[in-house]
C-alpha positions in Angstrom: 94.8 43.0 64.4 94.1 43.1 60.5 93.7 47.0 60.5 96.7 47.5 62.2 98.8 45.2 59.8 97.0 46.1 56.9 97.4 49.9 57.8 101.2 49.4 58.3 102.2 47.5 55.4 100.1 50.3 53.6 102.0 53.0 55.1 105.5 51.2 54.0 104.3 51.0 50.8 103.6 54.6 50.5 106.7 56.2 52.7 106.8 58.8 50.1 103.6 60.4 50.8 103.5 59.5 54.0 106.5 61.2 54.8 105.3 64.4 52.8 102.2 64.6 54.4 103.7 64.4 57.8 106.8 66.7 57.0 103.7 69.3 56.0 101.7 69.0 59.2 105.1 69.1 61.2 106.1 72.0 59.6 102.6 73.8 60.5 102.4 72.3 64.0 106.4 73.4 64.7 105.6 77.0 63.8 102.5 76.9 66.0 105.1 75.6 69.1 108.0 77.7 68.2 105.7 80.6 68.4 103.8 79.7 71.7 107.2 79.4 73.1 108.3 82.4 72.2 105.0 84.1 73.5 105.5 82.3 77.0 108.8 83.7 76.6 107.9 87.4 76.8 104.6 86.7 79.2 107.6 85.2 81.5 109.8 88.4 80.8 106.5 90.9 82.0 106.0 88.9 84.8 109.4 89.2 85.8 109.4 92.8 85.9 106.5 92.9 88.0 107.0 90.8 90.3 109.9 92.6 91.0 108.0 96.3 91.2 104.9 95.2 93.0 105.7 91.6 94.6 105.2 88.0 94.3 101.6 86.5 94.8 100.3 90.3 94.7 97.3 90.1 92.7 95.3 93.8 93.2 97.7 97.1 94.2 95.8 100.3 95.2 97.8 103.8 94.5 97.2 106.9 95.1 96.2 109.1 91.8 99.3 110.7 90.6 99.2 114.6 91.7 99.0 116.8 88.8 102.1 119.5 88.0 100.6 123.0 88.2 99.2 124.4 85.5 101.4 127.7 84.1 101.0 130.2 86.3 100.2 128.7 89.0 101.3 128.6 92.1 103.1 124.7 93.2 100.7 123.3 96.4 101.5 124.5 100.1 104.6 123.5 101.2 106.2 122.2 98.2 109.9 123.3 96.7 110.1 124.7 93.5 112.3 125.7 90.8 112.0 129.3 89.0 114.0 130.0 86.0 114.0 133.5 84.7 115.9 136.6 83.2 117.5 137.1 86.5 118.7 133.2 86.9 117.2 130.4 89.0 115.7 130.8 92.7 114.3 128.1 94.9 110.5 129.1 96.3 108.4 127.9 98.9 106.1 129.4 100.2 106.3 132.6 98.5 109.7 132.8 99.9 111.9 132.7 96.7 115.9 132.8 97.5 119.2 132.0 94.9 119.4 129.0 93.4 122.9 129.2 92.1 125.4 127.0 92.9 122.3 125.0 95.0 121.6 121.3 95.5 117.9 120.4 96.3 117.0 117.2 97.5 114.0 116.3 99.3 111.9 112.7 99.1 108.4 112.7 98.2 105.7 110.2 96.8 105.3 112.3 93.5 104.2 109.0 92.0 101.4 108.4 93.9 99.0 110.5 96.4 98.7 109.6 100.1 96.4 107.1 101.2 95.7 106.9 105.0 97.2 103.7 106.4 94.3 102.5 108.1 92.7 101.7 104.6 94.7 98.9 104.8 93.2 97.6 107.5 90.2 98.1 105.9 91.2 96.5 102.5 92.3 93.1 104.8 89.1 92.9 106.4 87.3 92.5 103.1 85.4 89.3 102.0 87.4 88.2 99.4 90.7 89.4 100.4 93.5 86.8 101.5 96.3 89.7 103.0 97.2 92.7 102.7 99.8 95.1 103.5 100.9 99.1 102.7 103.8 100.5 101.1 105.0 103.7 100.6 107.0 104.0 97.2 109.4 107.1 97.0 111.4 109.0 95.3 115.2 110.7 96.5 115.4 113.7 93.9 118.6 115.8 94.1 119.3 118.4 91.7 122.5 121.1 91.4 121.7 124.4 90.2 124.6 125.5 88.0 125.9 128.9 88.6 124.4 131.1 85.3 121.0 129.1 84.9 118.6 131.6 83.3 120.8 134.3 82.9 121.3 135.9 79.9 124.0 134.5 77.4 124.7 131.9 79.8 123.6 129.1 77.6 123.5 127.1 81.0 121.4 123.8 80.2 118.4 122.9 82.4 120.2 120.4 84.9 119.5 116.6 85.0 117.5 115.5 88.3 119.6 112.7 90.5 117.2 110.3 91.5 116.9 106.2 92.8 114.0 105.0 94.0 113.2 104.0 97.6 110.5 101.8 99.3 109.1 102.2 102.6 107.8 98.6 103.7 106.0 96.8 106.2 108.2 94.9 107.8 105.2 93.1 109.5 104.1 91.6 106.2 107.1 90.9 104.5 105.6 88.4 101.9 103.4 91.0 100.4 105.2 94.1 98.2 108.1 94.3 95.8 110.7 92.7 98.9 109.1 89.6 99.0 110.1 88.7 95.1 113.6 88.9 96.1 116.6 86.6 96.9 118.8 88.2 100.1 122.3 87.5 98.5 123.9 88.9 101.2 123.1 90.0 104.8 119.8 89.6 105.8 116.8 91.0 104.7 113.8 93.5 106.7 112.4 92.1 109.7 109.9 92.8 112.5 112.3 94.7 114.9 113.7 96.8 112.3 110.3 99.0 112.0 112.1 102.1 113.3 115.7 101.4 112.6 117.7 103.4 110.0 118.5 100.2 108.3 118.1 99.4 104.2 118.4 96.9 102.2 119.7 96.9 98.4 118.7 96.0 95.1 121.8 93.7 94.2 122.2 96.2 90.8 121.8 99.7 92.2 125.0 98.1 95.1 126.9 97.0 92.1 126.7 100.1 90.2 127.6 102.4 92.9 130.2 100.1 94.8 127.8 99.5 98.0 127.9 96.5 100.0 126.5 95.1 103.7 128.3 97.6 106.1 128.1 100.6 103.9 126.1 103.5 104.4 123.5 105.4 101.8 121.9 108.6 102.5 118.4 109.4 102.0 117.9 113.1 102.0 121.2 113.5 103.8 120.2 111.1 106.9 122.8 108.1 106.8 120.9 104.9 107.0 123.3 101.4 107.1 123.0 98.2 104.6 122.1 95.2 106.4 121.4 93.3 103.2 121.6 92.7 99.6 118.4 91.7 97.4 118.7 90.3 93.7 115.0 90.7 92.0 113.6 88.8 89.2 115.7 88.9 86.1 114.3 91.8 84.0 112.7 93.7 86.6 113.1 97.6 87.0 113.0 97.3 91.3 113.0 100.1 93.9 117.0 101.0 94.6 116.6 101.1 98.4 114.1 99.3 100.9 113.6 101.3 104.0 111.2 100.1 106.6 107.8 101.7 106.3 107.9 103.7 109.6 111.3 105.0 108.4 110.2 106.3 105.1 107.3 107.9 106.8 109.1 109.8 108.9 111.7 111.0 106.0 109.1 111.4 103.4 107.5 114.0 102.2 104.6 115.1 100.1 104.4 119.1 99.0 105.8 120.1 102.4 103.4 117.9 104.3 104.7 114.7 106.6 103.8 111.2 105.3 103.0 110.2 109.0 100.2 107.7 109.2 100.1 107.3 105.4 101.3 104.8 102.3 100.6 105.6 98.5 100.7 101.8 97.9 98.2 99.0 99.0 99.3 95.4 98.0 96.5 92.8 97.9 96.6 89.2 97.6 93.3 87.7 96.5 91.8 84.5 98.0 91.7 82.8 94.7 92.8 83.6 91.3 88.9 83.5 90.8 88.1 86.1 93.2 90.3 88.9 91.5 87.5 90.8 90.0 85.4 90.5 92.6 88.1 92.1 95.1 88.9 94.8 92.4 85.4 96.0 92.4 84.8 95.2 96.4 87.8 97.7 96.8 86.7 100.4 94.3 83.9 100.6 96.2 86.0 101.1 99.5 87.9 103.8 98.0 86.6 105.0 94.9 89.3 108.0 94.6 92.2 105.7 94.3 93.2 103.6 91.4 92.6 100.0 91.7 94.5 97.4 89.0 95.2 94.1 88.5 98.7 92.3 88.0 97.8 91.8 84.7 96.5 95.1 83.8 99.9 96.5 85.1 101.7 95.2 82.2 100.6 98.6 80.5 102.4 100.6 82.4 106.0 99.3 80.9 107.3 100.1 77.9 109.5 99.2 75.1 110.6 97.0 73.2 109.4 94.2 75.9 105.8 95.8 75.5 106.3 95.8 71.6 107.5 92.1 71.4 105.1 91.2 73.0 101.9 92.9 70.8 103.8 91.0 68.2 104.3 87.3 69.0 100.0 87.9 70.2 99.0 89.2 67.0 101.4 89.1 63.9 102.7 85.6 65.4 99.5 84.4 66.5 97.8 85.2 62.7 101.3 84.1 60.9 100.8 80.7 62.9 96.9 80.2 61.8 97.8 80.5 58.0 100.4 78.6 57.7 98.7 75.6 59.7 95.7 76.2 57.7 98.5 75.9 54.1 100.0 72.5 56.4 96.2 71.5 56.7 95.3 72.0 53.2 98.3 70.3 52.1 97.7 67.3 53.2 94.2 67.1 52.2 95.0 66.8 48.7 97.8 65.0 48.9 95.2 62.4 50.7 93.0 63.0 47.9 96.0 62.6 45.4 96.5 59.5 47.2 93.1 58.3 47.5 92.7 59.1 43.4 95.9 56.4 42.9 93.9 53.5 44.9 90.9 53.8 42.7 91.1 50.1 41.9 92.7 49.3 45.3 89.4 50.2 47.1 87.1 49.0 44.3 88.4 45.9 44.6 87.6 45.6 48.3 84.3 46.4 47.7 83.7 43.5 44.8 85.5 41.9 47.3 83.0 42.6 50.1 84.5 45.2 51.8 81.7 47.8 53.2 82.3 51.6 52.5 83.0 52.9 56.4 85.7 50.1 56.7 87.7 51.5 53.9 87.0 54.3 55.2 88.2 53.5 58.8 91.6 52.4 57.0 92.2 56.0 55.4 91.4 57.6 58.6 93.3 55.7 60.8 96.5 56.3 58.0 96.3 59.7 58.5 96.1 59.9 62.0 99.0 58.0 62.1 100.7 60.5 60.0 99.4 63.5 61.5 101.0 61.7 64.5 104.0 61.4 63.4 103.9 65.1 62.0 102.8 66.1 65.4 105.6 64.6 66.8 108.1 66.1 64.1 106.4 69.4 64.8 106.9 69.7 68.6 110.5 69.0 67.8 110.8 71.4 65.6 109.4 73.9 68.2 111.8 72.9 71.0 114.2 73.9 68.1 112.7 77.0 67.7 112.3 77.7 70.9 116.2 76.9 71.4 117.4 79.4 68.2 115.1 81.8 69.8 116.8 82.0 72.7 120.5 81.7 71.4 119.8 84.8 69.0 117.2 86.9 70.2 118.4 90.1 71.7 117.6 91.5 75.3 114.8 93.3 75.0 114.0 96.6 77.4 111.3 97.7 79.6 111.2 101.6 80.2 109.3 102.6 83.5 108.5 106.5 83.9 108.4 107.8 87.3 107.9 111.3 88.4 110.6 113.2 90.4 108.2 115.1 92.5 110.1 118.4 91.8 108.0 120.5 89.8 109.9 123.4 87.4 108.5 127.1 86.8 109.9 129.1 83.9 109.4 132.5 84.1 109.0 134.4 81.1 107.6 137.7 79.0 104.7 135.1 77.5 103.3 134.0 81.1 106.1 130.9 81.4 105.8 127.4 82.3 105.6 124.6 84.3 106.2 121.0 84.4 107.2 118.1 86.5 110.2 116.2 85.1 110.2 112.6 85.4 112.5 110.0 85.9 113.0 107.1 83.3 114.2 103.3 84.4 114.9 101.3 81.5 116.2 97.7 81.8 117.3 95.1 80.1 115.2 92.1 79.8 116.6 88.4 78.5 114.2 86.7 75.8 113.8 82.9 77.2 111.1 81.1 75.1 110.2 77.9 76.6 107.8 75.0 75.5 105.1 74.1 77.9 103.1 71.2 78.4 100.4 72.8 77.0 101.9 74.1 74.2 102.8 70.4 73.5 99.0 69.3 73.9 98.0 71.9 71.7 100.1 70.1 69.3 98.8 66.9 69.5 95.3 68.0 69.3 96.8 69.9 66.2 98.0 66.5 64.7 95.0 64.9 65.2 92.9 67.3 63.9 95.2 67.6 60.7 95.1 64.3 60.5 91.5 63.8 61.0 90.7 67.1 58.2 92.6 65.1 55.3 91.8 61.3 56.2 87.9 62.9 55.8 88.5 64.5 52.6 90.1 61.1 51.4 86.7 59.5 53.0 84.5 61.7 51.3 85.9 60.6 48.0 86.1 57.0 48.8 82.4 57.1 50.0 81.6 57.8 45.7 83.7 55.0 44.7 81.8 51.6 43.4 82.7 48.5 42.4 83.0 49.3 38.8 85.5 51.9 39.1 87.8 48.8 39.6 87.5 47.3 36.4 87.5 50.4 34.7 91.5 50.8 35.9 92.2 46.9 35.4 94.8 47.3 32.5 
């Protein structure tokens, strides 16, 4: 009971310092929140976006490699459509069959993104050790482009024309809570379900309806077949999701890749893992089951967006994370010498307690438990100061944007006297992403261990130069 009175009469005595030394740590700790905050923020922000491209709870996804364009001079694979510019202006070719292009729309739907996987992997990929559920997906792409009139001929001045595209995805509408659907919220309608397999039905994303005036009853087309909305899905805020969701046996039967049918395949394998803890395990288990495909984690694809949501969040891990360890270090050393100031003013305070009888670690015991009450208090102060900080943060921070490339599966010969060219064009999807930083419960632990660390680091420098005080000292500052 003595320490405690003793310790707060001493503290009242000294509000100054006290109040110095806790405005110090505070200041140090607050930064520390603010910017953990604002890190959960963006981590919050990717995890929007890809919940809403591959799924909540999807913890592996298997895709097919992306097919490479062919290299100049080279013919485009069996089957597929292709665009030839030249002196004489554009043709369409397949085949070796090469007819005018002007005045032309082509529009076909193919998995340019990804390469055909055979379906009963999945089966395969389910019956795995480790493996909770999984279910196929076949993620497409309706590419439409109109040929002008002079493209490639001479003096025309004719610009290569823009590819019309929106994404769709085949899914399995007998596991709906795997894939990009199951991260949604039906806003209106109804979503996908089991006796829809091989009905020309879709559902929506709620911003590609908005944006071209669609709602439950209209009808899209998907390479000129008429499918009808049945429902309407809003994703995750910040999310760049598929434009249409067709069910998989439908997009099988639509879809194409370089002239060949889809029938019986999926480009996309969603996997959800037994545990968190078996992730690894279930990436390498189905590497193994089909080395030729690529095998990631949720995590991993985070790489795969871009912009300023991708640069935002490099920054608050390494410019905030290193701008947050020096100044708690500067909050840390702060208060050590003030302690030490402090300690220096109670010469004869403490020598007197030891004439007095007072052994060393009690004294000692006192200082400590001072500034742990301080660091307290500046703990407290400091998560305050983050929830402010967390608060401007998300008043004043722009949206940020994710950018998501996609190929358009149509592949683009340019015919020329130096051998010409070719390339596939791709499509970009770039979204606007809200910054939201938010304080978590462990962002406030961290704080309080910070406190009492802080405190802890200057009550022991104050202890260390207590520990050389004696008795004498006392009378030595006795005026």
């Amino acid at each position: 009971m003595f320490f405690i009175t003793y310790l707060r009469r001493e503290l009242r005595r000294r509000i100054r310092q006290a109040v110095f030394i806790s405005l110090g740590l505070a200041l140090g700790i607050g930064l520390v929140v603010t910017v953990t905050a604002a890190s959960a923020g963006v981590k919050k922000a990717q995890s929007d976006v890809l919940s809403s491209l591959y799924g909540l709870g999807t913890d592996v996804t298997v895709t097919g490699k992306p097919p490479q364009a062919p290299a100049p001079g080279k013919a485009p694979p069996s089957g597929a459509t292709s665009l030839q510019i030249g002196p004489g202006g554009a043709k369409i070719c397949q085949n070796g069959t090469c007819s005018n292009a002007a005045g032309r729309t082509i529009d076909h739907l193919s998995s340019a993104s990804y390469s055909p996987i055979a379906q009963s992997k999945v089966a395969a990929v389910t019956k795995l050790k480790d493996v909770k559920a999984a279910a196929g997906g076949l993620v497409l792409s309706d590419n439409s482009i109109t040929i002008p009139q002079n493209l490639g001929k001479p003096g025309s001045g004719s610009p290569l024309p823009t590819p019309n595209s929106f994404n769709v995805d085949g899914v399995d509408t007998s596991r709906l809570l795997l894939g990009p659907l199951s991260a949604g919220t039906i806003t209106s309608g109804r979503s996908l379900k089991s006796s829809d397999a091989n009905s020309d039905v879709a559902v929506l994303d709620s911003g590609y309806a908005t944006s071209h005036k669609l709602k439950v009853g209209s009808t899209v087309r998907i390479v000129g077949h008429s499918v009808k909305v049945i429902g309407i899905v809003a994703q995750p805020q910040g999310g760049s999701p598929p434009d249409v969701y067709i069910p998989l046996a439908r997009a099988q039967a639509l879809g194409t890749d370089g002239g060949t049918s889809l029938r019986g395949d999926v480009n996309t394998i969603y996997v959800a893992a037994a545990s968190a803890a078996d992730i690894p395990t279930v990436q390498q288990e189905i590497r193994k089951l089909l080395p030729g495909d690529t095998v990631t984690t949720a995590s991993s694809l985070a790489s795969e967006v871009t912009g300023s949501l991708s640069s935002t969040a490099r920054l608050a891990n390494d410019l905030g994370k290193w701008l947050s360890i020096l100044v708690l270090i500067a909050a840390f050393a702060v208060a050590s010498l003030l302690t030490m100031a402090a300690v220096a003013r109670r010469v004869r305070e403490f020598g007197t307690l030891k004439a007095l009888g007072w052994r060393t670690r009690r004294i000692i015991a006192q200082v400590m438990g001072e500034s742990v009450v301080m660091g307290l208090i500046g703990g407290a102060a400091g998560v305050g100061l983050g929830f402010a900080g967390a608060a401007i943060i998300t008043a004043i921070a722009p949206k940020l944007s994710a950018t998501i490339a996609s190929s358009t599966g149509q592949h683009i010969v340019s015919v020329g006297s130096g051998g010409g060219r070719s390339f596939a064009p791709t499509a970009i999807h770039t979204v606007a992403v809200p910054m939201s930083a938010s304080v978590t419960a462990g962002a406030i632990a961290v704080a309080v261990l910070l406190a009492v660390a802080g405190g802890l680091l200057a009550g022991s420098f104050g202890s260390w130069r207590i520990a050389r005080l004696r008795p004498a000292d006392a009378l030595a500052r006795v005026a």
